[in-house]
Biotite code that builds the C-alpha atoms (Angstrom):
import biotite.structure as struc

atoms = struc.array([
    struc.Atom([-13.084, 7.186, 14.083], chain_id="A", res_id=1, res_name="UNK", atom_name="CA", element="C"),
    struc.Atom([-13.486, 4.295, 12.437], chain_id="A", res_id=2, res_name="UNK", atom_name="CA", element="C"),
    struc.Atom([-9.520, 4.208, 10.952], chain_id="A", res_id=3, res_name="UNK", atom_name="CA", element="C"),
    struc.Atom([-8.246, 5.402, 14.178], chain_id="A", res_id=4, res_name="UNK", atom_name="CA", element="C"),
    struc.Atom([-9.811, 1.697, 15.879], chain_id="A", res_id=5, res_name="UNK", atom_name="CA", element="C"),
    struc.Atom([-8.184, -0.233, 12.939], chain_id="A", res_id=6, res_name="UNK", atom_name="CA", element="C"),
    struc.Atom([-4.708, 2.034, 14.094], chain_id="A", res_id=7, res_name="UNK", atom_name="CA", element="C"),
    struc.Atom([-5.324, 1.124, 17.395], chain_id="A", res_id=8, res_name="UNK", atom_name="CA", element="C"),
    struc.Atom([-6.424, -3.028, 17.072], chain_id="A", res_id=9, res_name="UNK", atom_name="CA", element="C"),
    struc.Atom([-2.801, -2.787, 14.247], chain_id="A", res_id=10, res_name="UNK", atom_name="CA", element="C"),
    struc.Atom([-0.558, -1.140, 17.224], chain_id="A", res_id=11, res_name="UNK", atom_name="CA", element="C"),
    struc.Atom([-1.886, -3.976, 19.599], chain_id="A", res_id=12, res_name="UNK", atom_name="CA", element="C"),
    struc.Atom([-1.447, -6.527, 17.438], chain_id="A", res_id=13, res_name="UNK", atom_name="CA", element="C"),
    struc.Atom([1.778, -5.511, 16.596], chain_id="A", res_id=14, res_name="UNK", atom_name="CA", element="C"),
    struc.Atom([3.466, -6.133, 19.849], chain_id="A", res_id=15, res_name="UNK", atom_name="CA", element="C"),
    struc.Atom([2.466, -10.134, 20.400], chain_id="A", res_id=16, res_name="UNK", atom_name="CA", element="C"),
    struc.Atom([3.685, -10.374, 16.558], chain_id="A", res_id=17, res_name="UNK", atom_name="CA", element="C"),
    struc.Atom([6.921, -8.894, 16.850], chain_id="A", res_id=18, res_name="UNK", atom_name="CA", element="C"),
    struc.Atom([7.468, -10.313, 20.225], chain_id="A", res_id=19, res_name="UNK", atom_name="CA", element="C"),
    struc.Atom([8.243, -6.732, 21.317], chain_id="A", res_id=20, res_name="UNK", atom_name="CA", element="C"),
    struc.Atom([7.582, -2.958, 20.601], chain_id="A", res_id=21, res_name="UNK", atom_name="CA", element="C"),
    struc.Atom([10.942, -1.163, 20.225], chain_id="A", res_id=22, res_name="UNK", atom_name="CA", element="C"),
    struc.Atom([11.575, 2.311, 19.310], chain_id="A", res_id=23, res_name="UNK", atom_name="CA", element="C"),
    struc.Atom([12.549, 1.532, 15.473], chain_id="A", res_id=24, res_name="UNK", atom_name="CA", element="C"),
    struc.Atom([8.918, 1.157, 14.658], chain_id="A", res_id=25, res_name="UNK", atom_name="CA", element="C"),
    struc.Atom([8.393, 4.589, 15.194], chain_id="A", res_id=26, res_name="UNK", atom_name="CA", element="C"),
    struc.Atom([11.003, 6.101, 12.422], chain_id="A", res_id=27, res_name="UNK", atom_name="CA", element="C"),
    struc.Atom([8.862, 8.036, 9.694], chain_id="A", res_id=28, res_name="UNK", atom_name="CA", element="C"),
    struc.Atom([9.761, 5.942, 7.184], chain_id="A", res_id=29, res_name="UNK", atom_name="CA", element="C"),
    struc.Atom([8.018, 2.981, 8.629], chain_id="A", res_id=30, res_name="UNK", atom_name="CA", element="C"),
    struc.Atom([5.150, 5.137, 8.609], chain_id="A", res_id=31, res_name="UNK", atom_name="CA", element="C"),
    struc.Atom([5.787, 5.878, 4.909], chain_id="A", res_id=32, res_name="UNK", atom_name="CA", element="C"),
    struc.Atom([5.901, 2.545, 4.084], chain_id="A", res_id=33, res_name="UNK", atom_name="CA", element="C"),
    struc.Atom([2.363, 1.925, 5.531], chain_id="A", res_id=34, res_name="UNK", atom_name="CA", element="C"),
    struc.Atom([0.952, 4.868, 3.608], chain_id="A", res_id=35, res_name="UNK", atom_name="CA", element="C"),
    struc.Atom([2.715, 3.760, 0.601], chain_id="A", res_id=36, res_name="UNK", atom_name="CA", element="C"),
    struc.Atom([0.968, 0.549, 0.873], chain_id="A", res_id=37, res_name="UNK", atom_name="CA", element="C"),
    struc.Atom([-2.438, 2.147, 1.165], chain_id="A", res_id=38, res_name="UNK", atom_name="CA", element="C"),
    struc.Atom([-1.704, 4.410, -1.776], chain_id="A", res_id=39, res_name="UNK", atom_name="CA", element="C"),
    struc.Atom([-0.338, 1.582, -3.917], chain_id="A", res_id=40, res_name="UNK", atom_name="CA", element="C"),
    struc.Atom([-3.497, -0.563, -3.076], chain_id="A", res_id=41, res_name="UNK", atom_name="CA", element="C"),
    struc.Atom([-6.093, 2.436, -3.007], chain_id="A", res_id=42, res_name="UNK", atom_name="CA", element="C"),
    struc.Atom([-7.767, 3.251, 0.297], chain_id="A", res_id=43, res_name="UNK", atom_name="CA", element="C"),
    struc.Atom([-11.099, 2.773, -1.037], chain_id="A", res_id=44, res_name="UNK", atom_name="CA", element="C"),
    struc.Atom([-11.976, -0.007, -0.327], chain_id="A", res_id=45, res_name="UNK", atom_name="CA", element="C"),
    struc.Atom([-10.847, -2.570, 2.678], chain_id="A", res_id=46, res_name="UNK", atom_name="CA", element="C"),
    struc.Atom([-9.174, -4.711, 0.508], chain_id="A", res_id=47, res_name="UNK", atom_name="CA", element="C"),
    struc.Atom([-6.712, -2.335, -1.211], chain_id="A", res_id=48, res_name="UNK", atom_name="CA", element="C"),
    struc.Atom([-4.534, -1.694, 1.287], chain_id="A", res_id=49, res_name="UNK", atom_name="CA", element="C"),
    struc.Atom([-4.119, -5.451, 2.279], chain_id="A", res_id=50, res_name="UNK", atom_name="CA", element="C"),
    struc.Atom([-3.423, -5.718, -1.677], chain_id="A", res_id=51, res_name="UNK", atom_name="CA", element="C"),
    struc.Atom([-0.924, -2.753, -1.682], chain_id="A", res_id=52, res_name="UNK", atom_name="CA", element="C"),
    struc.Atom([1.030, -4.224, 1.246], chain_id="A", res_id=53, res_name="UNK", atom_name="CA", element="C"),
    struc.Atom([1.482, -7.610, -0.247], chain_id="A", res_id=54, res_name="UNK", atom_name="CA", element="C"),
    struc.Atom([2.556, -5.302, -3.751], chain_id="A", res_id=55, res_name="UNK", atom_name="CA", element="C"),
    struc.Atom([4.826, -3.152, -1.854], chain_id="A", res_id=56, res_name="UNK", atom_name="CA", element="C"),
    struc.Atom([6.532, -6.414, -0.306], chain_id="A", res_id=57, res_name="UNK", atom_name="CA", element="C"),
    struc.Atom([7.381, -7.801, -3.325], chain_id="A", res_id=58, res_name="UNK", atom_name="CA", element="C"),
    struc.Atom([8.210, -4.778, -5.071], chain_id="A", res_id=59, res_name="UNK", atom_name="CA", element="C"),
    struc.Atom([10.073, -3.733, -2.617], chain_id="A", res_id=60, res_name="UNK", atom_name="CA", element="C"),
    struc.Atom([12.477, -7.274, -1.845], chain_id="A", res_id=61, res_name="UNK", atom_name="CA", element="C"),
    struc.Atom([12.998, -6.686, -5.938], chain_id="A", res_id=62, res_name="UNK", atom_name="CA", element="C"),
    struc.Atom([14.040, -3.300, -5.264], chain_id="A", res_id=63, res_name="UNK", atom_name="CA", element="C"),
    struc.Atom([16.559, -4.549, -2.880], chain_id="A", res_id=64, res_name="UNK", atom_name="CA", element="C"),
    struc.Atom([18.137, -7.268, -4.583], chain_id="A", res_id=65, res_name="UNK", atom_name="CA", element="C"),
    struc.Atom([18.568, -4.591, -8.332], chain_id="A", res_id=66, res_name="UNK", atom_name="CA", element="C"),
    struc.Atom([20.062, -1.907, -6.667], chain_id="A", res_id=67, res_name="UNK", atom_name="CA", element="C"),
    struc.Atom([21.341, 0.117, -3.807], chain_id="A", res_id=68, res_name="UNK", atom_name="CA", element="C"),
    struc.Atom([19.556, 3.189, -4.533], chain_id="A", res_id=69, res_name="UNK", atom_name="CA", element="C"),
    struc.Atom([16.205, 0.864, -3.944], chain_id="A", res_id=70, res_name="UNK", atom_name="CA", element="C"),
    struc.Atom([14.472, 4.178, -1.749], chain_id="A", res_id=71, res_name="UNK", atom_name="CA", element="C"),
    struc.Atom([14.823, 6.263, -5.298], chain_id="A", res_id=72, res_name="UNK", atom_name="CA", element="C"),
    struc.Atom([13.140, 3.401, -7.337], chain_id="A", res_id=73, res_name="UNK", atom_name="CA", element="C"),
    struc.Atom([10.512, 3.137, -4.571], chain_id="A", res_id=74, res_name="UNK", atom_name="CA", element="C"),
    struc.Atom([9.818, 6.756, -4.781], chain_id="A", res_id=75, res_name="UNK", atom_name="CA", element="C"),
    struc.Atom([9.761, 7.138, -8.464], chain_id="A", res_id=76, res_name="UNK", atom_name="CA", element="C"),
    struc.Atom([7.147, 4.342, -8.614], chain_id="A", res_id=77, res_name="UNK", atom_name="CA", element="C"),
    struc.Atom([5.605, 6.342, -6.184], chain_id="A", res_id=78, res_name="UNK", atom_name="CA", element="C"),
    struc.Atom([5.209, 9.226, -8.241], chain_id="A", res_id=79, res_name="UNK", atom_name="CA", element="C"),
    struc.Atom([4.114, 7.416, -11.273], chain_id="A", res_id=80, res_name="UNK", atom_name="CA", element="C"),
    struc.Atom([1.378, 5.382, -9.467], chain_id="A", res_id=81, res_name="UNK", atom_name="CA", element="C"),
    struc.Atom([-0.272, 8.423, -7.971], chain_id="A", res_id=82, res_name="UNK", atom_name="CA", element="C"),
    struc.Atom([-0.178, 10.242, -11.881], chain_id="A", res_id=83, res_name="UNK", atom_name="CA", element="C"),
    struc.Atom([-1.221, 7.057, -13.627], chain_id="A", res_id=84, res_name="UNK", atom_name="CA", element="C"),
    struc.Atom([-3.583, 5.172, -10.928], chain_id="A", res_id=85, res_name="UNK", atom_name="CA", element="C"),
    struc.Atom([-4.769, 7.778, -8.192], chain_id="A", res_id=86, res_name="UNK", atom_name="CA", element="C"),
    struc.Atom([-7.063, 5.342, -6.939], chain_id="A", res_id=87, res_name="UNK", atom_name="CA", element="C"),
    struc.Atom([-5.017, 2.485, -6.558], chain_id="A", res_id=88, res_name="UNK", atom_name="CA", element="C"),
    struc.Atom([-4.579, -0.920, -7.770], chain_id="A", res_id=89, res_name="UNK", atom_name="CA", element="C"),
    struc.Atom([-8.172, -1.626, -6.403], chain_id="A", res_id=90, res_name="UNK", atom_name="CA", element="C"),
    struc.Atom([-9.383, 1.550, -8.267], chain_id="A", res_id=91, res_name="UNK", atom_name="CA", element="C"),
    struc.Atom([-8.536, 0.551, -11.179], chain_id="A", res_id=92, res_name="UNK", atom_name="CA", element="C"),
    struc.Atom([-9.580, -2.594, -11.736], chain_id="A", res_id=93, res_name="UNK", atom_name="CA", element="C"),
    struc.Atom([-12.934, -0.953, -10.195], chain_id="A", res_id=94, res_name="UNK", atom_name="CA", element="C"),
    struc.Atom([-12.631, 1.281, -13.525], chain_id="A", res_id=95, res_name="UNK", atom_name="CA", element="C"),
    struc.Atom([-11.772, -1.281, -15.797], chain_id="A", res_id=96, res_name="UNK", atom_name="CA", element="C"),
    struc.Atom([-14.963, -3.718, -14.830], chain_id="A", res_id=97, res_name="UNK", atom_name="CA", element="C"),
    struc.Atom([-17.291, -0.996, -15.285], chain_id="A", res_id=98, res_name="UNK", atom_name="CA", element="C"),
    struc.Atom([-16.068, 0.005, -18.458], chain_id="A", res_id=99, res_name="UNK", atom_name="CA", element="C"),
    struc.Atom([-16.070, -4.132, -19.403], chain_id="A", res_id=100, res_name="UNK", atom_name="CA", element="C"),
    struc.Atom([-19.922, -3.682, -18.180], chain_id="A", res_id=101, res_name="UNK", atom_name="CA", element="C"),
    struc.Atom([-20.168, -0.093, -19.944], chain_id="A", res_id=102, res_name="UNK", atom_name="CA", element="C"),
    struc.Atom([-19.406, -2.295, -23.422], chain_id="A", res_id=103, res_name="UNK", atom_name="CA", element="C"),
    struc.Atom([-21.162, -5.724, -23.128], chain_id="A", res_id=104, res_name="UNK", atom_name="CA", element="C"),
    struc.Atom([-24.677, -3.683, -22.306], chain_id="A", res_id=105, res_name="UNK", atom_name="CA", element="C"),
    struc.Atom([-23.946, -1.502, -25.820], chain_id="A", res_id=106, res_name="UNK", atom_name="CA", element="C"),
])
């Protein structure tokens, strides 16, 4: 319930933005790139998300500008964030202050 009023105050929002809501926002792969954020981020927490969409901007605009197959190199990190960092960039650095507590209290 809770996601689905964040979906809905994000669709609103998105209009007065844009200046307009055309049909192009509705294409799966904008969709993918909003999940995509989320996953890079880690969903978490509220943060993460807002941290994987600012990651996925600049990773992506690099992407774009080293080659033309930038969807493939988009995917691929894809794949190798969700084997290496299931949780996210947020997740992880969750992980890694614990275990920095874990070994200053031994």
């Amino acid at each position: 319930m809770i996601s689905g009023i964040f979906t809905g105050v994000a669709g609103a929002l998105w209009a007065p933005l844009n200046g307009l809501a055309s049909p192009d926002v509705l294409v799966w792969t904008f969709s993918g790139e909003i999940v995509f954020m989320t996953v890079l981020g880690g969903f978490r927490t509220f943060v993460g998300p807002i941290v994987g969409a600012i990651a996925f901007t600049y990773l992506k605009t690099y992407a774009v500008g080293f080659t033309v197959y930038w969807q493939l190199l988009l995917g691929a990190v894809l794949v190798v964030l969700v084997l290496a960092l299931p949780t996210g960039i947020m997740g992880a650095r969750r992980a890694a202050r614990i275990q920095a507590e874990k070994r200053r209290l031994k």
